[in-house]
C-alpha positions as CSV (number, residue, x, y, z in Angstrom):
1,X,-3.4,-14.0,11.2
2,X,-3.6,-11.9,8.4
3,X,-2.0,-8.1,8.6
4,X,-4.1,-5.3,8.9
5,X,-3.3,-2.2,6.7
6,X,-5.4,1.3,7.3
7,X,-5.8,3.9,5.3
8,X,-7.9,6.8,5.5
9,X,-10.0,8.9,3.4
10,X,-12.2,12.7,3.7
11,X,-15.4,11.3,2.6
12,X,-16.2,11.9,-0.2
13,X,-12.9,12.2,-1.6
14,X,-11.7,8.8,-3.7
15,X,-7.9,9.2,-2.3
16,X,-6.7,6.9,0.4
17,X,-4.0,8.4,2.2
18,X,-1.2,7.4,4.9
19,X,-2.7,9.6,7.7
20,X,-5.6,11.6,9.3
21,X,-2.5,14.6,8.8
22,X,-2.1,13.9,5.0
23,X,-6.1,13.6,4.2
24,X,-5.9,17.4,5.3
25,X,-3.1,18.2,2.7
26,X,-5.6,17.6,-0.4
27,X,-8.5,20.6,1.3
28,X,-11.3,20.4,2.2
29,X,-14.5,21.6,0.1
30,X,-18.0,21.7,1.2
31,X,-19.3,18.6,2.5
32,X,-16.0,17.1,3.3
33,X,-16.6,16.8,6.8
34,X,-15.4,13.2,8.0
35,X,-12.2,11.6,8.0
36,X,-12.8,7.7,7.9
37,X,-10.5,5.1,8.9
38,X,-10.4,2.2,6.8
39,X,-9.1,-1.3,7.7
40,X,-7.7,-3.9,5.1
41,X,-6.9,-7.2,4.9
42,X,-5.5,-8.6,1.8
43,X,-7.8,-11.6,0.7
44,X,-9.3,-12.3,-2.8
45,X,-12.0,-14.1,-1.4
46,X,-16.1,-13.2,-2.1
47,X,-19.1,-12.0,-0.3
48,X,-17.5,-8.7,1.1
49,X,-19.0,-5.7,1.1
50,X,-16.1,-3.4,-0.6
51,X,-12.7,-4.4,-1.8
52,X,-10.0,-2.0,-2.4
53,X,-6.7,-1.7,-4.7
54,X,-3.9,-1.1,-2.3
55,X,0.1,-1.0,-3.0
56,X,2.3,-3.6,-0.8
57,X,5.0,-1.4,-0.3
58,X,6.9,0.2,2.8
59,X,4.9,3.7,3.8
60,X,8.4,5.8,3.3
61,X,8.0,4.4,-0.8
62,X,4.1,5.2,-0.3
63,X,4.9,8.7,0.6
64,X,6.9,9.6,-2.1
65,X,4.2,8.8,-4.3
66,X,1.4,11.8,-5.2
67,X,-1.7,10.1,-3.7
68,X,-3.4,10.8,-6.8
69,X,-1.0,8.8,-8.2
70,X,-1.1,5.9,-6.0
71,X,-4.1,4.2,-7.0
72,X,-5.3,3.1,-3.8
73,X,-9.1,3.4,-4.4
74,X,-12.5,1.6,-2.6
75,X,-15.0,-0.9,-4.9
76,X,-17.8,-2.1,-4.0
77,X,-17.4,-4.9,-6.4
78,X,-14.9,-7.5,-6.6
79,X,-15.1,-7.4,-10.1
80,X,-14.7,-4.0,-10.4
81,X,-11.8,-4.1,-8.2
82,X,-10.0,-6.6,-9.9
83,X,-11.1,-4.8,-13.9
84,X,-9.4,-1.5,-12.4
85,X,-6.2,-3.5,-11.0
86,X,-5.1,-5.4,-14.5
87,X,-5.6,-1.9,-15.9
88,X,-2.8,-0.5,-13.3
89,X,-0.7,-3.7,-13.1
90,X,-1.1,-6.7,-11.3
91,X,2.7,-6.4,-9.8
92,X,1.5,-2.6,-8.6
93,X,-1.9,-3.1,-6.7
94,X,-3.4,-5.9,-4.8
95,X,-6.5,-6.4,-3.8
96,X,-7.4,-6.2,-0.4
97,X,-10.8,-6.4,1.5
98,X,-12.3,-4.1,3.4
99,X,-13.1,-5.0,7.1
């Protein structure tokens, strides 16, 4: 079986972060109400919902990196997903599917 990866998110904020904690370090502004738990599973296949770009690195590398500067963003395309990742680098982010 496949390993799950979670990130989370203030909706409607296009950061993933590490934590519930860290989603509180970029403030809140009206309307950001909801912290959502998102669970990913690398696989390139089609027919899913979302997709999302995500880094395969250990979470103590992750955290050194400005989550604005990590990339790690939900599509709801495939395509889209995989456009935005050849823009970043294809050794950076992979794409993963939202379950």
């Amino acid at each position: 079986m496949e390993k799950e990866v979670k990130r989370y998110r203030m909706r409607p904020n296009e950061y993933f972060c590490l934590s519930p904690e860290e989603t509180l370090t970029i403030g809140i502004s009206p309307g950001e109400q909801i912290i959502e738990e998102i669970k990913l599973i690398r696989n390139p296949y089609f027919g899913y919902i979302m997709y999302a770009s995500i880094r395969e690195l250990p979470e103590s590398e992750i955290k050194k990196i400005p989550f604005k500067e990590r990339y790690e963003f939900l599509f709801e395309s495939r395509k889209e997903a995989m456009e935005f990742i050849k823009t970043i680098g294809v050794d950076i982010l992979h794409l993963y599917r939202v379950i």
